[in-house]
C-alpha positions in Angstrom: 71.7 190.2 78.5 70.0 186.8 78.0 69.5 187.7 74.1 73.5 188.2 74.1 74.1 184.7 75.9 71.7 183.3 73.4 73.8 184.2 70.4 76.8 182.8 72.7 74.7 180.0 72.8 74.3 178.9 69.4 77.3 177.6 68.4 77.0 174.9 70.9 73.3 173.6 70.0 73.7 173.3 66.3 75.3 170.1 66.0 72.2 168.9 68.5 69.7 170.6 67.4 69.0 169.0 64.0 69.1 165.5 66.0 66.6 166.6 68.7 64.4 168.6 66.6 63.7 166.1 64.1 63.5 162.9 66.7 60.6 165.3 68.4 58.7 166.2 65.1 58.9 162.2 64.1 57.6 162.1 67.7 55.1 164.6 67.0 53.5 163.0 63.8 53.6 159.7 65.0 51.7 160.5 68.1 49.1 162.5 65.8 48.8 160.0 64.0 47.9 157.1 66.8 45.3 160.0 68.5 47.3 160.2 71.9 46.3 162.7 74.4 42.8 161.9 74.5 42.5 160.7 78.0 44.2 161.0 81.7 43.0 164.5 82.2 43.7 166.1 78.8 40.6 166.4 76.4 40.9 167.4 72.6 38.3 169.6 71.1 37.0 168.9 67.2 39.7 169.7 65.1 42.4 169.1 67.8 42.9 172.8 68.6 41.0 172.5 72.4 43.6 171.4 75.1 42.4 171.0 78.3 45.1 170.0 81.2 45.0 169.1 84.6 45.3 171.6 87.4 48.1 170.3 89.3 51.3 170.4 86.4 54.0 171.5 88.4 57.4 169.5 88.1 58.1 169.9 91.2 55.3 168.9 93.0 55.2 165.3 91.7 57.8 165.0 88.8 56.4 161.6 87.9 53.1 162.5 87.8 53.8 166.0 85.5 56.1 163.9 83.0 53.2 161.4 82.7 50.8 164.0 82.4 52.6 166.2 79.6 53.4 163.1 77.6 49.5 162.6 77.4 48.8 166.4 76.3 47.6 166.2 72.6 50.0 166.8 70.0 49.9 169.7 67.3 49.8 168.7 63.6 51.9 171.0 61.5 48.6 172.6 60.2 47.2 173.4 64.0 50.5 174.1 64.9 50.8 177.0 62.3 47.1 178.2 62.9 47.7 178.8 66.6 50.8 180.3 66.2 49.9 182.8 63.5 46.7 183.6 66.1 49.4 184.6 68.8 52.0 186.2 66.1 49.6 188.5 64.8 46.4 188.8 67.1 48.1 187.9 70.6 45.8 185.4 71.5 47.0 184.1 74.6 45.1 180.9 74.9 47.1 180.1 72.0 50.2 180.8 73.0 48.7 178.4 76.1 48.4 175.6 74.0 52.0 175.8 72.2 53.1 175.7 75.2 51.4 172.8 76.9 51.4 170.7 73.6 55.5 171.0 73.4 56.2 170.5 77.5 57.0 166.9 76.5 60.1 168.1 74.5 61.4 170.3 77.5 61.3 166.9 79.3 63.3 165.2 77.0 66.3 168.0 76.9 66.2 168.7 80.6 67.0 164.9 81.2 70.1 165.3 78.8 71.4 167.4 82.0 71.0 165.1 84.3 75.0 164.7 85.1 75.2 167.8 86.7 73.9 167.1 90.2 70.8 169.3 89.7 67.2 168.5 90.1 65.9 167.6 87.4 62.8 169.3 88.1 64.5 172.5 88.2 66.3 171.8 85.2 62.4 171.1 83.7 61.0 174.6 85.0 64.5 176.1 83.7 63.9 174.3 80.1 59.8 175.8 80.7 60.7 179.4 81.1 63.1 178.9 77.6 60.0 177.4 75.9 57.6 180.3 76.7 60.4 182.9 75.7 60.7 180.9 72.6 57.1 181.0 71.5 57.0 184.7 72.4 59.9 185.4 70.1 58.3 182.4 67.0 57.8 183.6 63.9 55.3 181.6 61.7 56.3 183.0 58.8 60.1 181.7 58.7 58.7 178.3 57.5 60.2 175.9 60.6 58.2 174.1 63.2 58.7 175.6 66.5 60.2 172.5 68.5 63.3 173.5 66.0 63.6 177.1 67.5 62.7 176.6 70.4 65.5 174.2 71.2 68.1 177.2 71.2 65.8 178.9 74.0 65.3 175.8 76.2 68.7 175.0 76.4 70.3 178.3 76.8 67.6 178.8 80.0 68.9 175.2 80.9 72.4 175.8 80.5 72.5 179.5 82.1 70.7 177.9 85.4 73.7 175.3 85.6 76.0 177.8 85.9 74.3 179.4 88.4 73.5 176.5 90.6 76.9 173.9 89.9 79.0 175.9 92.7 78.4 178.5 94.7 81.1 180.8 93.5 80.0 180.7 89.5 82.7 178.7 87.2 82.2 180.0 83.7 81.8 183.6 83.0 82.8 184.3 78.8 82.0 182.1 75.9 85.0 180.4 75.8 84.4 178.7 79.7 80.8 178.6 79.0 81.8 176.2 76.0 84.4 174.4 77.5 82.0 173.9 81.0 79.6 172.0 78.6 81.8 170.1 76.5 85.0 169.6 78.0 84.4 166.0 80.2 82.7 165.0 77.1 86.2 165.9 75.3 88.5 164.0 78.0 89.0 159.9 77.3 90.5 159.2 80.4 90.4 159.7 84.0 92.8 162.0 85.6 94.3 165.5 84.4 94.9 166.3 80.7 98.2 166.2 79.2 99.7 168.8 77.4 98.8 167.0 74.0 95.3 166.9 75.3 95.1 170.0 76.2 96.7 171.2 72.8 93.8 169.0 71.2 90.7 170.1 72.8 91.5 173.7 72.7 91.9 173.2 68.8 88.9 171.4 68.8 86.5 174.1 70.4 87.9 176.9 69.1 89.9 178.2 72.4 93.3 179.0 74.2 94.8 176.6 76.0 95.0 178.6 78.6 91.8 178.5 78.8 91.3 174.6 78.7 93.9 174.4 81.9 91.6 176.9 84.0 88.4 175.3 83.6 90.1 171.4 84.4 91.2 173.3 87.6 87.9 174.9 88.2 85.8 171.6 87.7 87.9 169.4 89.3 87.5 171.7 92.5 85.2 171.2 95.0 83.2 173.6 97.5 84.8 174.1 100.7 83.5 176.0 103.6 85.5 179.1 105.0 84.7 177.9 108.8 84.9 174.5 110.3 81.8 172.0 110.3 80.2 172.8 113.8 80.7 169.5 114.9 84.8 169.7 113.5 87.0 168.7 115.8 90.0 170.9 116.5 92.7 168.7 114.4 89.9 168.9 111.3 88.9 172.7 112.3 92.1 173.6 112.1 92.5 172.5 108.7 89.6 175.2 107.2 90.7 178.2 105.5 89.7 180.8 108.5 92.5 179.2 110.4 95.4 179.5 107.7 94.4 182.4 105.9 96.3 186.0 106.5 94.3 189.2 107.5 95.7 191.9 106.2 93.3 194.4 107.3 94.3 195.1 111.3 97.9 195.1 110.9 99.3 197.2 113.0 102.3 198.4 110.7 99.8 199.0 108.0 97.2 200.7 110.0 100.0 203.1 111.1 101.2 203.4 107.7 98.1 204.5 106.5 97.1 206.8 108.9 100.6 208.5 108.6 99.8 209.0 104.7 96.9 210.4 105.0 98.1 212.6 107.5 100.9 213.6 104.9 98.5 213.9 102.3 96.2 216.6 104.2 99.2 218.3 105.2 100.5 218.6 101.9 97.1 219.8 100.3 96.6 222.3 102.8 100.1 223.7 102.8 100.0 223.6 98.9 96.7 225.5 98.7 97.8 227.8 100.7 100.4 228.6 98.4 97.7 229.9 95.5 96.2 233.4 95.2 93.0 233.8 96.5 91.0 233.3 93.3 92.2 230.2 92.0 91.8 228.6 95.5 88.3 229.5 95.6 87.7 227.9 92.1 89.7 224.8 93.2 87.7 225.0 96.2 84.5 225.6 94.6 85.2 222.8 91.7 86.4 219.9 93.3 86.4 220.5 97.4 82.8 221.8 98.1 79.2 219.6 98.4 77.5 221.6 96.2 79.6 221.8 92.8 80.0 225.1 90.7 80.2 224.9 87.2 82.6 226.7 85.1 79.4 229.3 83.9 79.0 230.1 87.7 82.3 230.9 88.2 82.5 232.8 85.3 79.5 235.3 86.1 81.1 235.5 89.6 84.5 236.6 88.1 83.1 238.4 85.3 85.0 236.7 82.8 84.7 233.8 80.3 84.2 230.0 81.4 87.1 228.6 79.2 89.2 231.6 81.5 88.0 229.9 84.4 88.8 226.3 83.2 92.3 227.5 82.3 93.1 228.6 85.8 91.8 225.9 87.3 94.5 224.1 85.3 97.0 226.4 86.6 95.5 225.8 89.9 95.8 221.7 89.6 99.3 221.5 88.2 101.0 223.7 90.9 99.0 221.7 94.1 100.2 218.2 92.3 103.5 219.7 91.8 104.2 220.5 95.3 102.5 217.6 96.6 105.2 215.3 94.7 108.1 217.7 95.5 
């Protein structure tokens, strides 16, 4: 499923991805270039390809600390880059796959806090972007000639963006392409406060590609807010009173209805039994057999216990159906 949302995904991240990829590699070069990464618990081996980190990287542990101590992880060349990733592509050397990882934590950093308007942690949001990155060096392909910051983008943010969704409300707010698109883009789209107009509406659907529709649900479904089905425990009565477990209808111990129901399926048990009584003795043994017992006969079985062919027994079980339904509707 998540290499389905990643194709979903795509249409969204190419306008950013050119912007973000090269700003990193720049990043990347320049860094090289100045020999960062050679202190503060990370140690670089001849030949740059021997990262070292310290134990304790976990964002959530001390998120100040971690994004100080992945910005000071030695950065890849091109060359070293390609080396450790052909080691991993075609020998599946883990320790290289390690260091891709380490040496591009720094650019999980940088998108996660792009996300930072949605009330999340950014720490999760960091782990989130992580997970995308390891998927994305799994899945890197030396051979197709780009660095790996540039494909792994698409993986870090889909991993971002799929975790928002889960986490922004409780009750999940964007479900198909079109709201995924529209969830990530659509107060970007608005240039005022308050609800869009019609012409607005018109505008932004033409401009992502979506219905209208569409646009007018997920305004609704962002400008909503969580609400608890029971009062607070320390409610009031006037504010209790005003929670959905006081004003909403339940349907389900109706008297009427419960009567209702128990009078149809009364009817209904009548009626089968009366209408099965009505067949010869063979074809309500094959009904009986086919569709009332626990343990199933197939048409073969009933044929070697009839001693005739299996397409005779389907035909009177047809027989068999359409004069119980008839006399059940008469």
């Amino acid at each position: 499923m998540k290499d389905l949302y990643i194709d979903d995904e795509l249409d969204l991240l190419e306008a950013e991805e050119a912007e973000l990829g090269l700003a990193f590699e720049k990043e990347q070069e320049k860094d090289h270039g100045n020999g960062r990464g050679k202190d503060a618990g990370v140690t670089r081996k001849s030949g740059g390809k021997g990262i070292a980190v310290l134990d304790s990287m976990v964002p959530g542990h001390d998120l100040g600390a971690y994004v100080t101590a992945v910005n000071r992880i030695a950065i890849l060349s091109a060359d070293e880059e390609r080396e450790l990733a052909h080691r991993y592509y075609y020998q599946e050397d883990l320790d290289a796959a390690r260091k891709l990882v380490l040496a591009h934590l720094r650019f999980v950093v940088h998108v996660a806090r792009s996300y930072s308007g949605y009330g999340l942690s950014e720490a999760d949001l960091i782990q989130e972007g992580n997970v995308g990155l390891m998927k994305a060096v799994k899945r890197f392909n030396p051979e197709v000639g780009v660095r790996l910051v540039s494909f792994a983008v698409h993986w870090i943010k889909a991993e971002i963006h799929e975790f928002i969704l889960r986490n922004w409300r409780i009750v999940k707010v964007a479900t198909t392409k079109a709201q995924r698109k529209l969830f990530f883009n659509l107060r970007s789209s608005k240039k005022r406060l308050g609800w869009l107009s019609q012409n607005e509406v018109d505008a932004v659907a033409k401009d992502l590609g979506v219905d209208a529709q569409t646009v007018i649900q997920m305004e609704g479904r962002m400008g909503a807010y969580d609400a608890s089905f029971d009062g607070a425990a320390d409610a009031d009565d006037e504010e209790a009173s005003q929670s959905p477990a006081y004003y909403l209808e339940d349907a389900r111990y109706d008297p009427a209805k419960s009567v209702e129901s128990d009078d149809y399926e009364k009817t209904s048990v009548d009626g089968l039994y009366v209408a099965m009584k009505s067949l010869d003795d063979r074809s309500r043994d094959i009904l009986n057999q086919r569709w009332l017992s626990d343990n199933k006969a197939t048409l073969h079985d009933l044929a070697a216990k009839y001693n005739v062919s299996a397409e005779r027994i389907r035909q009177l079980e047809k027989n068999a159906m359409d004069k119980v339904k008839a006399l059940l509707e008469a």
